[in-house]
C-alpha positions as CSV (number, residue, x, y, z in Angstrom):
1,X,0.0,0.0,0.0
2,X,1.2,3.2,-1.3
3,X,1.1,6.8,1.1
4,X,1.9,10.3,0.5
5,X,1.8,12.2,3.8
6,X,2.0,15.9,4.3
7,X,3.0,17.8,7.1
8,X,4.3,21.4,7.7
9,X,1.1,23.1,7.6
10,X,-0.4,26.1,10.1
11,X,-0.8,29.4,10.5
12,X,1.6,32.3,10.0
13,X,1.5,36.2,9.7
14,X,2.2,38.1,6.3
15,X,5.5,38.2,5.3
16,X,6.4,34.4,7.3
17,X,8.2,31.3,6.6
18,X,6.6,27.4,6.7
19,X,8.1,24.5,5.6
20,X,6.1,21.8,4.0
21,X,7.4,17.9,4.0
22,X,5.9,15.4,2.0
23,X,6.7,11.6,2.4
24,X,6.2,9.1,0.0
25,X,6.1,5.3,1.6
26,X,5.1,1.5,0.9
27,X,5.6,-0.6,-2.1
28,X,6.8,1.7,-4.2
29,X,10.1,0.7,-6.5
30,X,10.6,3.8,-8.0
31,X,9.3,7.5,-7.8
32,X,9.2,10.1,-10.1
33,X,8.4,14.0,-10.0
34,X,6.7,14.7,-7.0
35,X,5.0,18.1,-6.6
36,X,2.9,20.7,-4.9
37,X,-0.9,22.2,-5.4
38,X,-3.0,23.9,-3.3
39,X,-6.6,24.4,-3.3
40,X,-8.1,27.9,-1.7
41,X,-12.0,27.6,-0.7
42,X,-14.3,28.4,-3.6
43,X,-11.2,27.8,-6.4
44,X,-9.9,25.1,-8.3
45,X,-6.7,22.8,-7.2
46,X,-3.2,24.7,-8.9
47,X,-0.2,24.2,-9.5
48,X,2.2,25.7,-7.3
49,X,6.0,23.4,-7.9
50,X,7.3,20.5,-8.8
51,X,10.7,18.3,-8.8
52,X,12.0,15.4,-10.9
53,X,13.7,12.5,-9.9
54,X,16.6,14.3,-10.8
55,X,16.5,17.6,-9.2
56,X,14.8,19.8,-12.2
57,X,12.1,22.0,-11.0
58,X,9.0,24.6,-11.8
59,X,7.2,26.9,-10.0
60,X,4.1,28.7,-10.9
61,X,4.6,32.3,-11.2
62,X,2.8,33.3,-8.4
63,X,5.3,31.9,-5.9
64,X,8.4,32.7,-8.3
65,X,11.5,33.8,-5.9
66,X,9.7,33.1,-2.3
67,X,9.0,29.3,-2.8
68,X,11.7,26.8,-2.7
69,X,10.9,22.7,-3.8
70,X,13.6,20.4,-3.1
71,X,13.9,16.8,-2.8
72,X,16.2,13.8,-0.7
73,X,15.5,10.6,-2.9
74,X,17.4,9.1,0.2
75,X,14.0,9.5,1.7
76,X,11.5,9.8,-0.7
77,X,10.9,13.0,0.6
78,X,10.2,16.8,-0.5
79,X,10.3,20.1,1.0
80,X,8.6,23.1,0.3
81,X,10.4,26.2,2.0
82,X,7.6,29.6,1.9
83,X,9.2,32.5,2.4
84,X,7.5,36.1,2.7
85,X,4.1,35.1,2.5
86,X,0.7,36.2,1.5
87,X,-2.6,36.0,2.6
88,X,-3.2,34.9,-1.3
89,X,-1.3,32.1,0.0
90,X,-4.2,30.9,2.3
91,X,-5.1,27.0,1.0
92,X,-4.6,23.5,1.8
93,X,-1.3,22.3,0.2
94,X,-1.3,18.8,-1.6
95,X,1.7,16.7,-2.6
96,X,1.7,14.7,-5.7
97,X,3.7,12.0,-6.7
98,X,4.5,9.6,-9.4
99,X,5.3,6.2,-8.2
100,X,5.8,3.0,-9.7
101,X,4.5,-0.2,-7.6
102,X,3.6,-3.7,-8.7
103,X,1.2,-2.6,-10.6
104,X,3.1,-0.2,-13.0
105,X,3.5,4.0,-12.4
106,X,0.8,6.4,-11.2
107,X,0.2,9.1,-9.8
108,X,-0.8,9.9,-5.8
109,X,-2.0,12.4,-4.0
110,X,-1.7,13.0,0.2
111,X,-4.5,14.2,2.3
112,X,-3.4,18.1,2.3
113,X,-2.0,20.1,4.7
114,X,-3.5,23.7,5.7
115,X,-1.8,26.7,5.2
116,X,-2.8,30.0,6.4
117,X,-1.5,33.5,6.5
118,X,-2.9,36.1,8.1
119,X,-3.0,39.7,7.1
């Protein structure tokens, strides 16, 4: 059985820092990118970053030069370091990743973590 766990989450003044961990576990043999999206009340799930297997990454431009995704394949983990944050950033934060198991690659998602900034 395959899990993607979140963590990191809470709340945090305008202009803050939060760092987000995501851990992939189970019968996985082999991951791929692994990302973030978040999900604001009322919108759509975005986009927000993501990493490959080997270190590449994109972020949307909305979080461009205060969002920082980075990865230890060691342990199947990412990271996603918020800096100087906005109230805009208010939403719960999924991670995303694309494992292989038994039963070929797909993708997964955690159960979110809430993030919340405060004006």
């Amino acid at each position: 059985q395959v899990q993607v766990v979140e963590s990191g989450g809470g709340l945090v003044q305008a202009g803050g820092s939060l760092r987000l961990s995501c851990a992939a576990s189970g019968s996985t043999f082999s991951i791929g990118v692994m990302g973030w999206y978040r999900q604001a009340p009322g919108n759509q799930r975005e986009f927000v970053a993501t990493i490959s297997s080997g270190g590449s990454t994109n972020y949307a431009n909305s979080v461009k030069g205060r969002f920082s995704i980075s990865r230890d394949n060691a342990n199947n983990t990412i990271y996603l370091q918020m800096n100087n944050l906005k109230p805009d950033d208010t939403a719960v934060y999924f991670c995303n990743a694309y494992l292989q198991t038994g039963r070929g690659w797909s993708y997964y998602w955690g159960q979110g973590t809430q993030v919340t900034v405060s004006s």
